[in-house]
C-alpha positions in Angstrom: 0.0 0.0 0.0 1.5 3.4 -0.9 2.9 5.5 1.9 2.4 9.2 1.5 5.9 10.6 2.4 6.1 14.0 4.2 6.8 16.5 0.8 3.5 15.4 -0.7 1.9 15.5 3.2 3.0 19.0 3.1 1.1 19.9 -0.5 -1.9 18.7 0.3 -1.9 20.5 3.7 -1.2 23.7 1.8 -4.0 22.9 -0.9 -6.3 22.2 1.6 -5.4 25.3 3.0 -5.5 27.2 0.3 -9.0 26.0 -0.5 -10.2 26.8 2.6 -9.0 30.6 2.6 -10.0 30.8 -1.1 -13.5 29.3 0.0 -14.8 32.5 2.4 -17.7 34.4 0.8 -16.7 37.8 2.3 -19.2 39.2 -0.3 -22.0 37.5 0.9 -20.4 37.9 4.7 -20.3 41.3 4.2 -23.8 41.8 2.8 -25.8 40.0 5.9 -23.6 41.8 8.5 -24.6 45.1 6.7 -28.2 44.7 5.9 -28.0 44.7 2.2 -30.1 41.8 1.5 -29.2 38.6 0.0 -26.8 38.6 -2.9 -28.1 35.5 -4.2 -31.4 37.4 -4.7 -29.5 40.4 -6.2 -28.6 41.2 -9.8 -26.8 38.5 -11.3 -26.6 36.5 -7.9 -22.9 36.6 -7.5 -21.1 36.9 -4.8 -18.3 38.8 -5.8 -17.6 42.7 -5.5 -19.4 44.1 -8.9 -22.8 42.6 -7.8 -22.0 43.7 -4.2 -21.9 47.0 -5.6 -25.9 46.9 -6.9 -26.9 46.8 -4.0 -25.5 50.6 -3.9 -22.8 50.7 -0.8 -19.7 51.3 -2.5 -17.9 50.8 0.8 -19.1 47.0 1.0 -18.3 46.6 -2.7 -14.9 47.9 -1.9 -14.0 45.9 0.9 -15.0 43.0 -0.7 -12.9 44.0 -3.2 -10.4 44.1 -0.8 -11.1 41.0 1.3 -11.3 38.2 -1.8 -8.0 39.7 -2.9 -6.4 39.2 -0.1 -7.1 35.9 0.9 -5.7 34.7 -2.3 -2.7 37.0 -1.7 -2.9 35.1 1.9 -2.7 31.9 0.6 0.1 32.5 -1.8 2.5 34.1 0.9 1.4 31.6 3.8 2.2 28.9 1.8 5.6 30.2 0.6 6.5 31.3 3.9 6.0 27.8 5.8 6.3 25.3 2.4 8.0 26.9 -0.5 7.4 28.2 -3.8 5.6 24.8 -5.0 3.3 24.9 -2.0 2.6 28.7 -2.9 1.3 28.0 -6.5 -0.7 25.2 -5.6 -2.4 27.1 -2.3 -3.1 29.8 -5.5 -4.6 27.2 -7.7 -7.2 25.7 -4.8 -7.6 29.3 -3.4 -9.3 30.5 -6.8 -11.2 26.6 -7.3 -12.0 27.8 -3.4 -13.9 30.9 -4.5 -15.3 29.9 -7.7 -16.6 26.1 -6.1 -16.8 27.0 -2.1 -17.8 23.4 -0.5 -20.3 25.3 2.3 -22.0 27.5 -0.8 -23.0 23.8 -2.7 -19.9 25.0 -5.4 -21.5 27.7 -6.2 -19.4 30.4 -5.6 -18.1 34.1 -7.6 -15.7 34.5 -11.0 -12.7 34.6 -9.2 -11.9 38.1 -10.7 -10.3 39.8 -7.4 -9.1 37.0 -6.0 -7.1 36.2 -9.4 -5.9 39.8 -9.2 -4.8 38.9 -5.4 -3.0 35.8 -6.5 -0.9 37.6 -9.1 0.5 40.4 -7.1 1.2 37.4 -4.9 3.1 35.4 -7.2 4.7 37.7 -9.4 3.9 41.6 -8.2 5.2 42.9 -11.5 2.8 40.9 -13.4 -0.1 41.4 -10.4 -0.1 45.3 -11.0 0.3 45.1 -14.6 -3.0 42.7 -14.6 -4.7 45.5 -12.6 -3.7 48.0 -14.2 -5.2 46.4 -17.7 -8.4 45.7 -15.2 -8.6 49.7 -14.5 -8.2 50.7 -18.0 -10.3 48.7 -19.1 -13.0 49.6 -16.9 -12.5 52.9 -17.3 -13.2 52.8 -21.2 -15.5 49.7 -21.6 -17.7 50.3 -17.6 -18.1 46.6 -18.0 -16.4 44.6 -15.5 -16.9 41.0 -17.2 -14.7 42.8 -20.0 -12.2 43.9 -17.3 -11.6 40.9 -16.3 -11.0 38.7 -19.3 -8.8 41.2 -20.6 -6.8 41.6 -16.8 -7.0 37.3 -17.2 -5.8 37.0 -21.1 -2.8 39.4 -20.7 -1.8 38.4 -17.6 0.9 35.0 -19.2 1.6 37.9 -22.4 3.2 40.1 -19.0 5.0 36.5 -17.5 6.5 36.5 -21.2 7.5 39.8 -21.5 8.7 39.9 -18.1 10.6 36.2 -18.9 8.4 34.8 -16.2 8.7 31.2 -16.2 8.1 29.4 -13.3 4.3 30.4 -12.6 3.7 30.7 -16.6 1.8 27.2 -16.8 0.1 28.0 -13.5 -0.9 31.7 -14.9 -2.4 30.1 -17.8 -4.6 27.9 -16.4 -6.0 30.4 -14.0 -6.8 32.3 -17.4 -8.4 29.4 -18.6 -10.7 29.2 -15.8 -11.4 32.4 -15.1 -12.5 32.7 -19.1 -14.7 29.4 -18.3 -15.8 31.4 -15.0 -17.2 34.0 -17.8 -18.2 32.0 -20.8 -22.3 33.5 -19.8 -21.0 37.0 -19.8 -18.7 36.3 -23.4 -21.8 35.1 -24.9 -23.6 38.8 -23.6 -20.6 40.5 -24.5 -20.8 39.0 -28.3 -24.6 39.7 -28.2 -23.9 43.6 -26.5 -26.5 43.0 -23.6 -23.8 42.6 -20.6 -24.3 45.1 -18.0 -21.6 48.2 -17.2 -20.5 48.5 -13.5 -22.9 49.5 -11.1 -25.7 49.0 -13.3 -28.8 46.7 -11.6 
């Protein structure tokens, strides 16, 4: 019978934990503590920052914002801190699968968007702003976050090769994968021009 030796013990420890931080709905946290009504029940039903936002407090949307970023960012640093940088890019890769599929939420969980952005500035902070920085601009032309996001997502390995990134490149690109399949309803509202701008209900 095979033996799990301690290196592999250690991974899954930090996956597990990774999930786990990835897995906390501050959005919808943050929405029952603060009286805004369910978000399931809200615009698109998300529970990430943009439909926070419709509910109209900016400050909740914010720190929601804030809070799902950094508990990828948590995950990255913990892991590299106490396990190394293999542990760090696997605690990424469960920490976004922990937001998007949260166990306690039956796997239904947000896009991932600002926890992706979290995780980049984690890994690789060159590449992290840069991915927010195409977010911003983005936003600031299209006002449709969806947009934002796919654009932050698809440039992000085109930075890690500019940069001559290569030790996170294959884990970058698969979080752009997933956080395109994350969006493949808003793509197909994108193409047809009915997707909703930021802050619209």
């Amino acid at each position: 019978m095979p033996v799990i030796d301690s290196a592999n013990s250690i991974l899954i420890l930090w996956a597990v934990i990774g999930y786990l931080l990835g897995a906390i709905p501050f959005g919808l946290l943050l929405s029952k503590l603060m009286g805004l009504g369910n978000l399931r029940q809200i615009g698109s039903g998300n529970i990430g920052a943009t439909n926070v936002l419709r509910t109209g407090n900016k400050g909740a949307a914010a720190a929601t914002l804030l809070l799902d970023a950094g508990k990828g960012a948590a995950a990255v640093l913990l892991a590299r801190a106490f396990a190394g940088e293999g542990a760090a890019q696997l605690a990424a890769l469960t920490a976004f699968l922990g937001h998007c599929y949260p166990v306690w939420l039956s796997f239904k969980g947000g896009k991932g968007v600002a926890t992706f952005l979290g995780l980049m500035l984690a890994l690789v902070w060159q590449v992290g702003l840069l991915c927010c920085l195409t977010w911003a601009v983005t936003a600031a032309i299209g006002r449709i976050s969806s947009l934002s996001a796919i654009m932050a997502a698809a440039l992000s390995t085109f930075w890690m090769l500019v940069l001559g990134i290569d030790d996170t490149f294959l884990l970058g690109a698969v979080l752009t994968l997933l956080v395109f399949w994350r969006h493949r309803e808003n793509i197909v509202r994108l193409r047809a021009g009915t997707e909703p701008r930021i802050g619209q209900k």
